[in-house]
C-alpha positions, 0 to 999 in steps of 0.5 A: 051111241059109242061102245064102251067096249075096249079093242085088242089094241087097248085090252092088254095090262099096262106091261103090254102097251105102249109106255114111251121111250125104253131106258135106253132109248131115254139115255141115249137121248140123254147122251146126244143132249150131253153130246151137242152141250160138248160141241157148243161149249168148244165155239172159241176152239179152233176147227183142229181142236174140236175134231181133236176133242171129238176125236178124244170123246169117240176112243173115251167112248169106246174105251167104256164099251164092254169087252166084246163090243171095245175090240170090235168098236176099236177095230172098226175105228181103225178100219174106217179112219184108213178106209175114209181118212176125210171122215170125222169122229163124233159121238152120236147118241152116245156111240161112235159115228164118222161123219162129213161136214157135219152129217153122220156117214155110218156110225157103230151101235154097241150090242150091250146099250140096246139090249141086243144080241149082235152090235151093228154097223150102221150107214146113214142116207148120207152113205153113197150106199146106193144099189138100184132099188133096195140095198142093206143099211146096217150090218149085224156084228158078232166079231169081225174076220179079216175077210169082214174087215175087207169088206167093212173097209169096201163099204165105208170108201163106197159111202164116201163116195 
């Protein structure tokens, strides 16, 4: 005979359990589903055209960004493309991503679209990041030094391989 009792894991108020994805976490869906109908609908373009393009839709990205993500999202733009020029722009759910042959390297995730206190530099399993058995991914950003930019741009030509 089963229990009706219900568990800890069941007993709290629908405000405490589990409901799906966030709204953010729903429109930045939304904003990689808008993201891939753009590459498709530029198929006949060349290969200069659409990196061109993508390259326009990172800085239109950035550029709507709140001020105190804009200056650091701009900044590590800049920093990236000097530090691996072969890296390609694209937008990745809705945030600027810099990418090899199709595959997202590291990317910039805005404090104001989750809702957190700090934006965050973040590097894929594609970065050649690799340091023994345990080596950081991501990186918190509250404003970047010349002493961080030094070190970003260190990170992402190590990522690069």
């Amino acid at each position: 005979m089963q229990s009706t009792k219900s568990t800890d894991r069941n007993s709290g108020t629908l405000d405490q359990q589990y409901n799906g994805f966030t709204d953010e976490e729903r429109a930045a869906m939304k904003e990689h589903a808008g993201d891939r109908k753009r590459t498709a609908a530029r198929r006949g373009s060349s290969l200069a055209e659409k990196e061109a393009a993508a390259e326009q839709d990172v800085l239109a990205k950035i550029a709507e960004l709140p001020k105190a993500d804009r200056v650091i999202a701009e900044r590590l733009h800049d920093i990236i493309k000097a530090a691996a020029p072969d890296l390609k722009s694209k937008l990745w759910y809705g945030m600027p991503a810099y990418a090899r042959d199709g595959k997202v390297l590291c990317h910039f995730q805005s404090a104001q679209k989750f809702k957190t206190r700090y934006a965050t530099l973040g590097f894929s399993d594609q970065a050649a990041l690799d340091d023994g058995d345990m080596w950081p991914v991501a990186y918190a950003l509250k404003e970047l030094t010349a002493a961080d930019e030094q070190r970003i741009s260190a990170l992402v030509k190590k990522a690069a391989g």
